[in-house]
C-alpha atoms as one frame of an Amber mdcrd trajectory, in Angstrom:
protein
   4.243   2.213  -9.749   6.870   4.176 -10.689  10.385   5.580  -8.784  11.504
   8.851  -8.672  14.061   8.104 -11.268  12.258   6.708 -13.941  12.071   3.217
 -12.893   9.043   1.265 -13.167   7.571  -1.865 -11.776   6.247  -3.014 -15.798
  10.047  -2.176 -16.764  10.952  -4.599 -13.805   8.465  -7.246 -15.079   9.100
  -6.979 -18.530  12.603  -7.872 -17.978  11.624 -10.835 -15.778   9.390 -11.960
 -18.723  12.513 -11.971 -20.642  14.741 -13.592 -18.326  16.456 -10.660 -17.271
  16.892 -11.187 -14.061  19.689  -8.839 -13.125  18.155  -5.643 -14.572  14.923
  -6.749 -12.675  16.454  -6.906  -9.772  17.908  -3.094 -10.349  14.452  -2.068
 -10.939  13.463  -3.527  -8.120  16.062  -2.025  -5.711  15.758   1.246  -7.308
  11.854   0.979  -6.703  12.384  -0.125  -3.099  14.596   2.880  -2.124  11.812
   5.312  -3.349   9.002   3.761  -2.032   7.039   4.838   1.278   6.896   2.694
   3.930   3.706   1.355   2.633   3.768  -2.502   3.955   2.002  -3.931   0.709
   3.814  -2.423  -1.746   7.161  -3.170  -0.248   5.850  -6.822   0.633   4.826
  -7.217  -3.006   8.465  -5.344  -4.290  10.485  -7.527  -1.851   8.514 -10.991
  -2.837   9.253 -10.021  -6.711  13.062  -9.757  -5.672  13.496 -13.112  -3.975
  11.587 -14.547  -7.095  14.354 -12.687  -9.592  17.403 -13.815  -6.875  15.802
 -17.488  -6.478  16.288 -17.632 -10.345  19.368 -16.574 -10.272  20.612 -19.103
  -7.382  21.751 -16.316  -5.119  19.937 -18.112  -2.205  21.532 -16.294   0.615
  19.743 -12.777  -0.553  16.294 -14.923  -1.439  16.265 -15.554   2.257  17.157
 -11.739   3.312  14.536 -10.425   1.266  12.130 -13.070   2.352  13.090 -12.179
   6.138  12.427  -8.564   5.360   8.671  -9.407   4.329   8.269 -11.596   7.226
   8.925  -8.577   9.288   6.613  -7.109   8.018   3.944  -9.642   8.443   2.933
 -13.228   7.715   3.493 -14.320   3.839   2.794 -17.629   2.161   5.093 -17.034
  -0.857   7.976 -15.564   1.757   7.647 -18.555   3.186   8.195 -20.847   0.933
  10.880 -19.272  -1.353  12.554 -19.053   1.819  12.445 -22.295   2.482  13.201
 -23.563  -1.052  16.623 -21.505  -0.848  17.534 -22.461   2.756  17.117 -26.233
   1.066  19.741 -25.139  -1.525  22.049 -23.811   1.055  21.715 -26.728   3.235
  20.186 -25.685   5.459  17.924 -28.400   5.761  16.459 -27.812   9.585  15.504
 -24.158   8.433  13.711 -24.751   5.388  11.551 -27.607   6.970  10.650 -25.262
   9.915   9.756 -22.590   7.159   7.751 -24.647   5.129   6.077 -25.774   8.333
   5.322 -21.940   8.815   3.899 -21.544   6.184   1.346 -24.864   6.256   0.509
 -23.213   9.726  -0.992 -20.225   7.386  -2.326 -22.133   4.780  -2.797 -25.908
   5.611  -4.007 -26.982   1.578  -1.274 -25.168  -0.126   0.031 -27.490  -2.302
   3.424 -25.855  -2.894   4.102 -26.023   0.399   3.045 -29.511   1.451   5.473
 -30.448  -1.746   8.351 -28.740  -0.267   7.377 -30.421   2.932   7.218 -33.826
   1.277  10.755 -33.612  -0.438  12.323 -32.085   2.645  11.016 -34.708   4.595
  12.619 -37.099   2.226  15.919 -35.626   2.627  15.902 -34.872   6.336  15.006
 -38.916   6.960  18.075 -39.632   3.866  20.388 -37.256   5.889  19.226 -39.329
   9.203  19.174 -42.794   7.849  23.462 -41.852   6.542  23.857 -40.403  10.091
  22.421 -44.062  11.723  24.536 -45.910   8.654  27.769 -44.266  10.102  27.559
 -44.485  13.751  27.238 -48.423  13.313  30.019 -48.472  11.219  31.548 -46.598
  13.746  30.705 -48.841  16.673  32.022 -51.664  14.250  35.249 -49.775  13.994
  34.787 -49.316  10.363  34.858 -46.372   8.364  32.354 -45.726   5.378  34.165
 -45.909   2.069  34.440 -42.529   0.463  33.056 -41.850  -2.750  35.394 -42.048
  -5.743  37.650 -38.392  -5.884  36.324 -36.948  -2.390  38.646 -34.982  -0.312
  39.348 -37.976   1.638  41.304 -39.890  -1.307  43.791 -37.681  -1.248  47.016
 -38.198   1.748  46.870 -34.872   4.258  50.417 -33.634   5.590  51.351 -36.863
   6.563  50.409 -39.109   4.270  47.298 -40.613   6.070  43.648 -39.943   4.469
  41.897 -36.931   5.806  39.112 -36.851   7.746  39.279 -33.264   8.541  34.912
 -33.794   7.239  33.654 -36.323   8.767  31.264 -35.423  11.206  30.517 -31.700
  10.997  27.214 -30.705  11.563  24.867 -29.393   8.658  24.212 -25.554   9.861
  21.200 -24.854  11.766  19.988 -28.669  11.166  21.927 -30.596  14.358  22.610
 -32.996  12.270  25.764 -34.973  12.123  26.672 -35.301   8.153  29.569 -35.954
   6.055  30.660 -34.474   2.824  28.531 -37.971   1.115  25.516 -37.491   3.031
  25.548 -33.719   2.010  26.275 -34.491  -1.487  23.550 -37.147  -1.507  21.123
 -34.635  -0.100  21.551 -31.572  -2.227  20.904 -34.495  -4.986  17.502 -35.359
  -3.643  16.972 -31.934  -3.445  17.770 -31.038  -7.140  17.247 -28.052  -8.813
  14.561 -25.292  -7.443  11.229 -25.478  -9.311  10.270 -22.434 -11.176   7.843
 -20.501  -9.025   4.839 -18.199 -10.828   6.522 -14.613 -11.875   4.928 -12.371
  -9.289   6.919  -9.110 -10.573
């Protein structure tokens, strides 16, 4: 496949061979304005997008892409990259409801019921913090802050702040503070390279 200005698909996965993320993903744009409305190849373009931008942690445009081929049908690898990068954006309620998605399609596919499993894990850690802190609430006591947080330092006048405690995790309903976040995104760790598919 090859744009109208001299752009190809190989140049786009030669460059993701070599890491080059960036100048894949210009390919890949360039390709995507010249190409027809044709649902697979934009599905497959798209997909090989989200891969380059989920290796280059730019979650937020992983999950735009990965909309964009949902809309244009169902997709297993949408699916789950979409997922993977609404886990790294926190958006823990999301990703599970993704992943579930995409189990729905495929019930065996073992990349998704691993994303399930480790979401799972963090969406009972992020529960089990929540439970922790309303019974130290009850008690009248306040979880100690980690070492450094925001809440060390005095606000205007002079009293810890708590201007975090509480908030809800986006899209999850779930009551967190800036530890249980932290202590999530750490179960989460780093996104696991997925197969090249440029």
């Amino acid at each position: 496949m090859e744009g109208q200005c001299g752009v190809s698909l190989e140049q786009a996965n030669e460059y993701f061979g070599q890491q080059e993320y960036g100048k894949a993903v210009e390919c890949l744009s360039s390709l995507l304005t010249h190409v027809p409305d044709a649902v697979s190849e934009r599905t497959n373009l798209l997909n090989s997008r989200a891969n380059c931008y989920l290796r280059m942690k730019q979650y937020g445009k992983v999950v735009n892409d990965s909309d964009e081929v949902l809309s244009l049908g169902p997709n297993i690898e949408a699916l789950l990259r979409k997922s993977k990068a609404l886990g790294k954006l926190g958006r823990f309620h999301e990703a599970y409801q993704a992943v579930e998605q995409c189990l729905a399609l495929e019930p065996q596919n073992s990349g998704a019921l691993k994303e399930q499993a480790r979401l799972q894990t963090v969406v009972d850690a992020l529960q089990d913090e929540v439970a922790d802190e309303e019974e130290l609430a009850a008690a009248g006591k306040e979880r100690e802050p980690p070492e450094g947080s925001e809440r060390d330092s005095p606000n205007m006048n002079g009293s810890p702040s708590s201007a975090n405690l509480g908030k809800t995790t986006q899209g999850s309903g779930i009551a967190t503070s800036d530890h249980s976040e932290a202590f999530a995104r750490q179960l989460c760790g780093s996104p696991r390279p997925l197969q090249p598919d440029v």
